[in-house]
Every structure is written in structure tokens, then in C-alpha cells.
C-alpha positions in Angstrom: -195.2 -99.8 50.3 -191.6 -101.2 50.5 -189.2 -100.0 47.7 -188.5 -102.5 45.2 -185.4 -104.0 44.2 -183.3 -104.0 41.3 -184.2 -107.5 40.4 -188.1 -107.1 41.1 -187.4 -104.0 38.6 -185.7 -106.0 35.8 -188.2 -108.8 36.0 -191.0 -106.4 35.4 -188.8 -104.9 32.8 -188.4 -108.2 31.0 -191.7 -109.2 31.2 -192.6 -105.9 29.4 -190.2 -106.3 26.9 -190.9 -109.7 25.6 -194.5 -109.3 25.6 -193.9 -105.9 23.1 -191.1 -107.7 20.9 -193.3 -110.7 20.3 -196.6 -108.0 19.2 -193.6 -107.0 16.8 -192.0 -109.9 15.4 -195.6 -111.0 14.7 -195.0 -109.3 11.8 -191.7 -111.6 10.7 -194.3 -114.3 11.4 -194.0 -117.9 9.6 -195.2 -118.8 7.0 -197.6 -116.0 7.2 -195.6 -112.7 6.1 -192.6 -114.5 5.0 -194.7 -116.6 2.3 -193.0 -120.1 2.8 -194.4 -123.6 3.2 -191.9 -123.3 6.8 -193.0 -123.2 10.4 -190.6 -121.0 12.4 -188.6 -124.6 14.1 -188.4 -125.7 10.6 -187.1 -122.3 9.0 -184.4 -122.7 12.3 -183.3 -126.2 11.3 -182.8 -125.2 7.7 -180.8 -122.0 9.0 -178.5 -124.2 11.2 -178.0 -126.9 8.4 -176.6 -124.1 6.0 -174.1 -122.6 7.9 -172.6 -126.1 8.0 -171.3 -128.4 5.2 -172.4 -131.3 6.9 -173.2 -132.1 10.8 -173.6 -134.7 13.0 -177.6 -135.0 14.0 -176.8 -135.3 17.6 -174.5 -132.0 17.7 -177.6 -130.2 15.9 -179.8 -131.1 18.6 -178.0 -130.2 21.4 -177.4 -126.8 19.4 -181.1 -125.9 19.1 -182.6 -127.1 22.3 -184.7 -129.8 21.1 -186.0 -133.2 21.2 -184.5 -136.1 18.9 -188.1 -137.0 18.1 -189.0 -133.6 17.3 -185.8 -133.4 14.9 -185.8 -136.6 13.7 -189.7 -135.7 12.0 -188.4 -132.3 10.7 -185.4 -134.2 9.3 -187.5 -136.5 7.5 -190.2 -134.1 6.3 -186.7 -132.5 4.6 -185.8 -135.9 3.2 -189.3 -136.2 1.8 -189.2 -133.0 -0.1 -185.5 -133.6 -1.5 -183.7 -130.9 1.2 -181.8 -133.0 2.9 -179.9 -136.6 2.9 -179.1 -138.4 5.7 -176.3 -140.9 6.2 -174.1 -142.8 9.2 -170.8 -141.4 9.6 -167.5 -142.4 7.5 -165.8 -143.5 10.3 -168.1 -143.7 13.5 -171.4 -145.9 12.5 -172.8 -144.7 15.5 -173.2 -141.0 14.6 -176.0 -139.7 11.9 -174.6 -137.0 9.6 -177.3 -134.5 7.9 -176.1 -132.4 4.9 -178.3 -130.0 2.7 -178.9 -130.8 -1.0 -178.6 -128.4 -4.0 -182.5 -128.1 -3.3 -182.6 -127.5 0.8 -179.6 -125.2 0.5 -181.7 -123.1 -2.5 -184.6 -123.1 0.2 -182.3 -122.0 2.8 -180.7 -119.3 0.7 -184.3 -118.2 0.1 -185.8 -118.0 3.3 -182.8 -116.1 4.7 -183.4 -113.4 1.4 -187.2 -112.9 2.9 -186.3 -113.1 6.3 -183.4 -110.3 5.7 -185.7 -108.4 3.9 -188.5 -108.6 6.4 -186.3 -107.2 9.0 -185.1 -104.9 6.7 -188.7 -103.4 6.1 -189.5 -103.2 10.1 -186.0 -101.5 10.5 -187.0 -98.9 7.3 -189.5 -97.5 9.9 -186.6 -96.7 12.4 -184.9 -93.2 12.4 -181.9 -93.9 10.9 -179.8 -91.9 13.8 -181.1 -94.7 15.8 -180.0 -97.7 14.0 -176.8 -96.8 16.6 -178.4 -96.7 19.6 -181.0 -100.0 18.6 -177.7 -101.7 17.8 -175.5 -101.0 20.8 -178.7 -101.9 23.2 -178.9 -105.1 21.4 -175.1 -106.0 22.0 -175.5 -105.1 25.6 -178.9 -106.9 26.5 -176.6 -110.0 24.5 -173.7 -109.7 26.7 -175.6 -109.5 30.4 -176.9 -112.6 29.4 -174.5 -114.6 27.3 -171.3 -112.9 28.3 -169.1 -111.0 25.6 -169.6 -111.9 22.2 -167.0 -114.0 20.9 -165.0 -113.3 18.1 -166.3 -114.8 14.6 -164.2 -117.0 12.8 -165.5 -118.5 9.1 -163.6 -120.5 6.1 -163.9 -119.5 3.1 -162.7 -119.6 -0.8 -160.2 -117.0 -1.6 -161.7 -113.8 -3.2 -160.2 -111.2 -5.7 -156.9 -110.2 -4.0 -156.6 -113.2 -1.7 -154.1 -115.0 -3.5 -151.9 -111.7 -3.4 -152.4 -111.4 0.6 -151.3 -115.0 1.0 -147.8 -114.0 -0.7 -147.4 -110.8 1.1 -148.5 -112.2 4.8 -145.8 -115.4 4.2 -143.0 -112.8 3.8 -143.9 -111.0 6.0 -144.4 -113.4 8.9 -142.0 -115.4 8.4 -139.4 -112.8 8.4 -140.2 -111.5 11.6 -141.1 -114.4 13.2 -137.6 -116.6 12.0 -135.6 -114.0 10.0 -136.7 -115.9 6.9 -135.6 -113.6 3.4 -137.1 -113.2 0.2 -136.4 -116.8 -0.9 -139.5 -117.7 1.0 -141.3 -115.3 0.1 -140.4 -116.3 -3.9 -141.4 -119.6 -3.1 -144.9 -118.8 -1.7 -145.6 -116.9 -5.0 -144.1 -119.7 -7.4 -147.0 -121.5 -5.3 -149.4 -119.1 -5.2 -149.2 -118.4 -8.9 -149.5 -121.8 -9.9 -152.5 -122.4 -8.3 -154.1 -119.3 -9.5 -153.2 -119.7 -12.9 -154.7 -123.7 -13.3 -155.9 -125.7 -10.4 -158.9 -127.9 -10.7 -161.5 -127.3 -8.3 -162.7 -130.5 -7.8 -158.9 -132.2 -6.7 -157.7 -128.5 -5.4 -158.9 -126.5 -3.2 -157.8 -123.4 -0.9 -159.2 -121.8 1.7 -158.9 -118.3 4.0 -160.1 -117.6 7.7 -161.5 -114.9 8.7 -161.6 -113.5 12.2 -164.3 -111.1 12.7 -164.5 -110.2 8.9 -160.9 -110.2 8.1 -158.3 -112.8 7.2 -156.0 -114.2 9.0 -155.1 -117.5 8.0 -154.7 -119.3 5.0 -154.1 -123.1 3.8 -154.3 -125.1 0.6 -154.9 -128.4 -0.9 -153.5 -129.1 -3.9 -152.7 -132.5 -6.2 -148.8 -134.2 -5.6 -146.9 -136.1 -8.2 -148.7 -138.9 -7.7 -152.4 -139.4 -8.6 -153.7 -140.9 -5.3 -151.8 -138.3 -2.8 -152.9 -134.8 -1.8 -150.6 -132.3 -0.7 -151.4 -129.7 2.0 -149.4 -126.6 1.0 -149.1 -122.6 3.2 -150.7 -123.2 6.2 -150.6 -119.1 8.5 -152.2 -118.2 11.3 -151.8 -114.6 12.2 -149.6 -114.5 15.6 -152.6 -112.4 17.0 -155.4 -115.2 15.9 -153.3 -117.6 17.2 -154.9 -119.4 20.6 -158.2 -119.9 18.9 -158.0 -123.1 16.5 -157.9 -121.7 13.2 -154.7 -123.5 12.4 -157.1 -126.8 13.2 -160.0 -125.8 11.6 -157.8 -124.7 8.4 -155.8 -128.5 8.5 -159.5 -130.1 9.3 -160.7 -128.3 5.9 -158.0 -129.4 4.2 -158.3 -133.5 5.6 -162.3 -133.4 4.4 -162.1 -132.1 1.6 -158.5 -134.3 0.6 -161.4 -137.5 1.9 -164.3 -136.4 0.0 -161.9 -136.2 -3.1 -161.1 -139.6 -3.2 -157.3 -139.1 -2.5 -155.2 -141.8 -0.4 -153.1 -140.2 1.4 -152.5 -136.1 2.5 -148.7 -135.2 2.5 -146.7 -131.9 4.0 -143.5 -130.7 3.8 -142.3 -128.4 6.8 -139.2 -127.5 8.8 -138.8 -128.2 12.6 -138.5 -124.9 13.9 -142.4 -124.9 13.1 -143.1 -126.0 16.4 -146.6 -125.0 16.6 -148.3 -126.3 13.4 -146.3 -129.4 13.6 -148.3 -130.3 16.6 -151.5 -129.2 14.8 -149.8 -131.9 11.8 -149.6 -134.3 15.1 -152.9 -134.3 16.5 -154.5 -134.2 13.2 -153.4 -137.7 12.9 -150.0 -137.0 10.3 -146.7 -139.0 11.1 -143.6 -137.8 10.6 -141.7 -140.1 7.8 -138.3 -138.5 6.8 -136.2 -135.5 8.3 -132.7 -133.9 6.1 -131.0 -130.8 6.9 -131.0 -128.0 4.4 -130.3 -124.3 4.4 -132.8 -122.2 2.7 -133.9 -119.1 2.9 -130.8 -117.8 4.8 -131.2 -120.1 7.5 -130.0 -123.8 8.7 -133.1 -126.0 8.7 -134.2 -129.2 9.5 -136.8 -130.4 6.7 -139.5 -132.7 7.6 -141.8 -135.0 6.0 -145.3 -135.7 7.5 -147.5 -138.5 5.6 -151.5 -138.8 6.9 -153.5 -142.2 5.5 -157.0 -141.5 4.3 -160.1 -143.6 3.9 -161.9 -144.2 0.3 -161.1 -145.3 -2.8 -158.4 -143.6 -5.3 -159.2 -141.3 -7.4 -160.0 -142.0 -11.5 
């Protein structure tokens, strides 16, 4: 008999392995141990849907691997049962969007409490000195087929002691970066403080990225002198998150929400030697509408003003 080859090997290994993980995630099985009205495509779809605020229906497809007539029944099994609505985009009639309602996103939250505990109870039957070794051969098997895992990177609200990182990273960014003193730094608390102390959450809103679990950017949205206008206020990207779009998720966050609020128009004020994030303002869609010279914060400056037009009505 002729010796076998690694490939030959790793087929059989494969083989092995899949038909022994799916004996065991029988026991995950939906609806069956999991107790839900949800067949294991339509527990996917719900999964997908609340990781995201809202998607395009196209985009969600092409993420999961199936047919738009497969979707497009799921979708409106959800709209029947009040998860989800469905409606053409603001600005591109061409392109569905799908968001979750208060009720899908309950459901979602629910099936990913059974699911996690399901898990949980297979994993409770696992040596705990070998949690390690099961979690290292996962990360391996996933990078020989996908490549390296890339790093995570998620928006969120600020949570206790946020506010007070914001501050502290400003300062101390800036001053290394452009030899910027404690004026700056002054001025980001002024901000900081008065947002903490009385914003209202539905005109004002401000958000922190995290890479990989920690934060590393920050931006906020808060109401301007006049009633119609937004202002977008302490945009950061760490220099070593920098490279990966953060800064254009953060503004991105900032324009929907600035939209979905009703406001007019989204303003900025910045200074010139902020050559990276005023091309993020650029390609966001902002014009630049007034430049002055100013010294601040022990520095000679170039103020700018950047002004982007938004759709919808104007606020009450």
C-alpha cells in the first residue's frame, strides 16, 4: 500500500471531525433544545439583523450565503410576527433596508441568552484545564482556513469612566502629536462636562470605538445654537488604530444619527494641521465654508469651518 499524503490525511481528518461535531451540536439543535418557534437559518438571520442598526437586504444576503427568495420569505415571516420592518432606502430607492423592532430585537436578545447558555452547559462537561487547549485549537482550525482573525472593532455608548478617558486621551494626544498644552485639554473637559452633566439623548448623542475590547476612539454629536443644525464635536483615533476606518465609522455614526434626528445640517469646527480627519470631513461629504487664523493652545493655527447638508425635515 502506498503511503498517504498529508492532504489524503486531513481529508479523512475532516471528514471525521464534522461528522462528530454535528452528533454534538445536535444537542444545540433548533427549536428542539433551545425551545424557540426558530429554525436554525431563521435564528441566523435574527443574529445578523441585531448586530446591526439597520442593513441593506442585499448586503445581508451576500453575508449569509443565501438566496434572495429564501431571505426574502424569512423576511416576511419576521414582518408578519412584528420582528422586523422593511423599507427603501433614504437616499437610493433602489436598495431595501431591514431593521429589527423593539419585538425582533427582544427575540434576538433571547435566543442568544439560550443559545449562550446551551453552549455553556456542553462546555460545563469540559475539564476546565482544557477550556485553553479547546480554545487555542479553535483559533487555529479558524485561521488555516480563514486566515488571521482580524481585529474587532464595535461602537458604542460611553460607559462609567468614558467621559473621563475622552479628556485625558485629547491631552494627551494632542500634545504629543502637535505640542498642544493644557488649554486643549481644558477645553475638551468644558465639553466633556457639559455633555455629561445635561444632554438629551434623543438630539445628542456620543459614541466610543473599541478595538478588540478597548477604546480607542471617540466622537460626539451634540445640538448647535441653532435648532435645525447639529454639531459634531472630539473626534480621536488612537495613532495605533489608525489605518483601519474607525475615524469613518465614528463620523458615519455621527451623520445617521444627526439624519435620523431630524437636524438640517451637521457642522465642525477644526484647524488645518488636522490633515487626516479633515479628509475623513471631505469624503464624508462636509465643505469647508470659512478659514481665520488664531493662536490657541500655544500654537499658530488656522481655524476651519466645515458645513454638511442633510436630508429630512427640521426638527420640532
Amino acid at each position: 500500500m502506498e503511503p498517504r499524503d498529508d492532504l489524503d490525511l486531513a481529508v479523512d481528518e475532516v471528514r471525521d471531525f464534522n461528522r462528530m461535531y454535528t452528533r454534538l451540536i445536535g444537542v444545540l439543535d433548533y427549536p428542539g433544545q433551545l425551545n424557540t418557534p426558530y429554525s436554525l437559518s431563521e435564528a441566523r438571520i435574527l443574529y445578523e439583523l441585531a448586530r446591526r442598526e439597520r442593513t441593506h437586504v442585499s448586503a445581508l444576503r451576500e453575508h449569509l450565503g443565501v438566496t434572495a427568495a429564501h431571505l426574502s420569505r424569512t423576511l416576511g415571516r419576521f414582518e408578519e410576527r412584528g420582528l422586523v420592518t422593511r423599507e427603501r432606502h433614504r437616499r437610493d430607492a433602489r436598495y431595501q433596508e431591514v431593521l429589527l423592532t423593539a419585538a425582533g430585537r427582544a427575540a434576538a436578545e433571547d435566543l442568544d441568552r439560550r443559545s449562550r447558555e446551551a453552549v455553556a452547559g456542553l462546555l460545563a462537561k469540559v475539564d476546565r484545564n482544557e477550556l485553553g487547549r479547546l480554545r487555542e485549537a479553535l483559533a487555529t482550525a479558524r485561521a488555516v482556513f480563514t486566515g488571521p482573525a482580524e481585529p474587532t472593532v464595535r461602537l458604542r455608548e460611553p460607559a462609567p469612566g468614558d467621559l473621563g478617558w475622552i479628556v485625558q486621551r485629547h491631552g494627551a494626544v494632542y500634545a504629543r502629536e502637535f505640542g498642544w498644552n493644557a488649554e486643549f485639554e481644558a477645553l475638551v473637559a468644558r465639553i466633556v462636562a457639559e455633555f455629561g452633566t445635561g444632554h438629551d439623548p434623543a438630539r445628542e448623542r456620543a459614541w466610543i470605538a473599541e478595538l478588540d475590547g478597548r477604546p480607542v476612539g471617540s466622537v460626539m454629536c451634540v445640538r448647535d445654537e441653532r435648532p435645525d443644525t447639529a454639531r459634531l464635536r472630539l473626534l480621536l483615533v488612537e495613532p495605533e488604530a489608525r489605518g483601519r476606518r474607525i475615524g469613518e465609522r465614528l463620523v458615519g455614526a455621527c451623520i445617521d444619527f444627526a439624519r435620523e434626528a431630524g437636524y438640517r445640517e451637521l457642522v465642525l469646527w477644526t484647524n488645518d494641521v488636522l490633515t487626516s480627519a479633515r479628509r475623513i470631513y471631505e469624503r464624508a461629504g462636509f465643505e469647508l465654508v470659512a478659514e481665520q487664523r488664531h493662536r490657541g493652545y500655544g500654537s499658530p493655527l488656522v481655524g476651519q469651518d466645515w458645513r454638511l447638508a442633510l436630508d429630512g425635515p427640521a426638527p420640532a
